[in-house]
C-alpha positions as CSV (number, residue, x, y, z in Angstrom):
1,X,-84.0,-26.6,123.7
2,X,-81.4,-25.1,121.1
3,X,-84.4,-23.9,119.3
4,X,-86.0,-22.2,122.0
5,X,-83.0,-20.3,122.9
6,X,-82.4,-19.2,119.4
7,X,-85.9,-17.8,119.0
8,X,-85.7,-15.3,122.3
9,X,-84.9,-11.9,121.5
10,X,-80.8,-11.7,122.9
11,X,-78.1,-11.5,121.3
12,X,-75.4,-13.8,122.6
13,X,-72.5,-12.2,120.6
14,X,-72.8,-8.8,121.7
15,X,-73.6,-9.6,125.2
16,X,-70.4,-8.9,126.9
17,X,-70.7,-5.3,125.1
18,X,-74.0,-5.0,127.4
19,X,-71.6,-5.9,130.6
20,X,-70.0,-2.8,132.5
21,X,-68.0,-2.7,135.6
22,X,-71.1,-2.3,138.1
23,X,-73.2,-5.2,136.0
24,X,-74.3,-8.3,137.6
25,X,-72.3,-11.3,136.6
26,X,-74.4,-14.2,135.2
27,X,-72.9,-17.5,136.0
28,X,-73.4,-20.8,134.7
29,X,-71.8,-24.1,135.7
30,X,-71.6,-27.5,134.0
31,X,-69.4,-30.5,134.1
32,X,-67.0,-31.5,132.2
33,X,-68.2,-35.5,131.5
34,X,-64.4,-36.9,130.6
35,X,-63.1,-35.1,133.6
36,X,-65.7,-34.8,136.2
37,X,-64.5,-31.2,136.7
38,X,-67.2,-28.0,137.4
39,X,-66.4,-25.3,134.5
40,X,-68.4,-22.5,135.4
41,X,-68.5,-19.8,132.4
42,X,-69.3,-16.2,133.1
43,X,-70.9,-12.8,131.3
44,X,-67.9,-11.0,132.0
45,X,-65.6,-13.1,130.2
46,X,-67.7,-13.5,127.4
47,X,-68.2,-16.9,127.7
48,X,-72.0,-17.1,128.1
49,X,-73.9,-18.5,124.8
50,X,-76.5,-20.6,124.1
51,X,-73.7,-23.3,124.2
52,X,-73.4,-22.7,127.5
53,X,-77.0,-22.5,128.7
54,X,-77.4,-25.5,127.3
55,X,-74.7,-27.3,129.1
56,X,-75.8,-25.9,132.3
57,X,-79.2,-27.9,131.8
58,X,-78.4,-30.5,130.1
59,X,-79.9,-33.1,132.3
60,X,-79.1,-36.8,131.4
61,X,-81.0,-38.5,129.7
62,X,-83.0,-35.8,128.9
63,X,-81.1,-33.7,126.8
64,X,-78.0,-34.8,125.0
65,X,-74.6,-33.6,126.3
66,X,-73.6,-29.7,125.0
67,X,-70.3,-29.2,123.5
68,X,-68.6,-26.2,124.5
69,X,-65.0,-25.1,123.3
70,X,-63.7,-28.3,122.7
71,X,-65.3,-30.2,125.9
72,X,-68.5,-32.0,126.6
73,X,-70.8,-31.2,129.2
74,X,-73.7,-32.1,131.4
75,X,-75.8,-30.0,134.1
76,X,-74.2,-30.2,137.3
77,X,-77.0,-32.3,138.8
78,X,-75.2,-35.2,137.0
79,X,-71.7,-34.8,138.7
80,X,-72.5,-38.0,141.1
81,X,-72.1,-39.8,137.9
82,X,-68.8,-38.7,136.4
83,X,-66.3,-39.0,135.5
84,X,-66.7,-41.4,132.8
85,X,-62.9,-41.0,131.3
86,X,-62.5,-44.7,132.7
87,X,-65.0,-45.4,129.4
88,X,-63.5,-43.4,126.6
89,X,-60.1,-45.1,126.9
């Protein structure tokens, strides 16, 4: 999936350049896997990146969990599941 994202024709650090006052926002949401917790991450804050796409569909166990500033994530279809901080301990 990384792959695939890497080859389209956008470039991820300049996006929030691209993003004016009247702009849609793109939001994406994933959950945080320790915490259980929805972290939704937004074009206006610069905070969409391929990091973040790919938390948003990272379905288990299709695709391995995305790390995104410091957490670990999965696509919010998987929040019946978690959280699993009751295993990392």
């Amino acid at each position: 999936m990384r792959m695939t994202l890497e080859r389209q024709p956008v470039d991820y650090r300049s996006l929030d350049e691209c993003v004016g006052p009247s702009s849609p926002v793109l939001l994406v949401s994933a959950i945080d896997i320790i915490s259980g917790m929805a972290e939704n991450f937004d074009s206006r804050s610069g905070g969409i990146d391929i990091d973040a796409l790919l938390a948003s569909t990272a379905v288990p166990p299709v695709f391995r969990a995305a790390h995104v500033k410091g957490g670990v994530y999965w696509a919010p279809c998987s929040a019946r599941t978690l959280p699993y901080a009751s295993w990392a301990a």
